[in-house]
N, C-alpha and C positions, 0 to 999 in steps of 0.2 A: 568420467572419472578424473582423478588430480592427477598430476604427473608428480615422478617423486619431486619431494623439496630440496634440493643443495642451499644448505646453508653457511656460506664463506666468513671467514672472518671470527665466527663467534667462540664458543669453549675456552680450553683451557691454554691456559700458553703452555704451559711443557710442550705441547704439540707440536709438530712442524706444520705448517702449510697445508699441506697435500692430507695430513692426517684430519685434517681439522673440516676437508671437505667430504662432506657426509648425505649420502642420499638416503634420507629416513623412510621406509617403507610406507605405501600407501596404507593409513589404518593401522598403525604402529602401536600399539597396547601389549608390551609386554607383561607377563604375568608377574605376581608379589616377588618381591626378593628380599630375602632381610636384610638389612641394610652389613655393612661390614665395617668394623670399627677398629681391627686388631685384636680382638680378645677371642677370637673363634679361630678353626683351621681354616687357612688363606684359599690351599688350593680345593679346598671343598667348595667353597665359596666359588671361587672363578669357575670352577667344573659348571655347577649352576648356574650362576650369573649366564655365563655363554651358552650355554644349553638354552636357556630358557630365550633370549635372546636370538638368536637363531632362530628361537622355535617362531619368534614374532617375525621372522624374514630380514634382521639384520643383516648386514655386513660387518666387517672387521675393523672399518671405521666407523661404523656406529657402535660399535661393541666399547670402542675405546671412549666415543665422545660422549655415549648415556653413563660412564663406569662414577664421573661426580655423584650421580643421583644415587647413585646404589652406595656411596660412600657415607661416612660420618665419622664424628671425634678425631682423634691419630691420622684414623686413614685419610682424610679427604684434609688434611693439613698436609701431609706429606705430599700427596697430589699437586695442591697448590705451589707449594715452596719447589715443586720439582726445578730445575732450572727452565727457561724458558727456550720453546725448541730444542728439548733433547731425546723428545721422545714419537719416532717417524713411523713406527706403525702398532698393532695391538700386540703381535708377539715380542716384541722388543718392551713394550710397557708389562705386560704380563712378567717379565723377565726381572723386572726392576723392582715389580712390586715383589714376587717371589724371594728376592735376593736382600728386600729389607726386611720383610715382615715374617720369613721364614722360620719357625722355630718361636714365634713371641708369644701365641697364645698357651703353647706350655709352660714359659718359666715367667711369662709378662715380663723382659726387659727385652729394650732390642739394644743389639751388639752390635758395638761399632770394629769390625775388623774387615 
């Protein structure tokens, strides 16, 4: 069999370092996910996302470093533009994402407060 893969260096920069080093499960296939764009409820989404996730034998830094693929539109803009290294593990992004996106798919504007 493979040994898992660490893949150094690659993803997103928001990331710090340590987050960005990721041992992808042997046989890594996680199941569908729709993709998240901002127009749906956030933490429905994350509930699943990492449910599902998990269920593939993730860790928490893969949970963070697969979260581009499961992204689109809005979201995965915001993602990118995060500043670089500011975001050191999945609860602390989970966090970030909750605190901009919270509330948008109801009234679809997000609030700068």
């Amino acid at each position: 069999g493979h040994r898992p893969r660490i893949v150094p260096g690659g993803g997103c920069r928001a990331f710090t370092p340590t987050l960005r080093e990721v041992r992808w499960p042997e046989n890594f296939r996680p199941g569908a996910i729709e993709k998240y764009d901002g127009s749906t409820d956030l933490e429905e989404f994350l509930n699943v996302y990492s449910m599902v996730l998990y269920a593939a034998g993730a860790d928490d830094n893969a949970l963070a470093n697969y979260i581009p693929a499961a992204l689109k539109g809005s979201a995965r803009s915001w993602l990118v533009h995060l500043p670089p290294r500011s975001s050191s593990s999945w609860e602390y992004l989970w966090q970030q994402f909750i605190a901009n996106f919270q509330g948008t798919y109801k009234h679809h504007a997000i609030e700068n407060d």
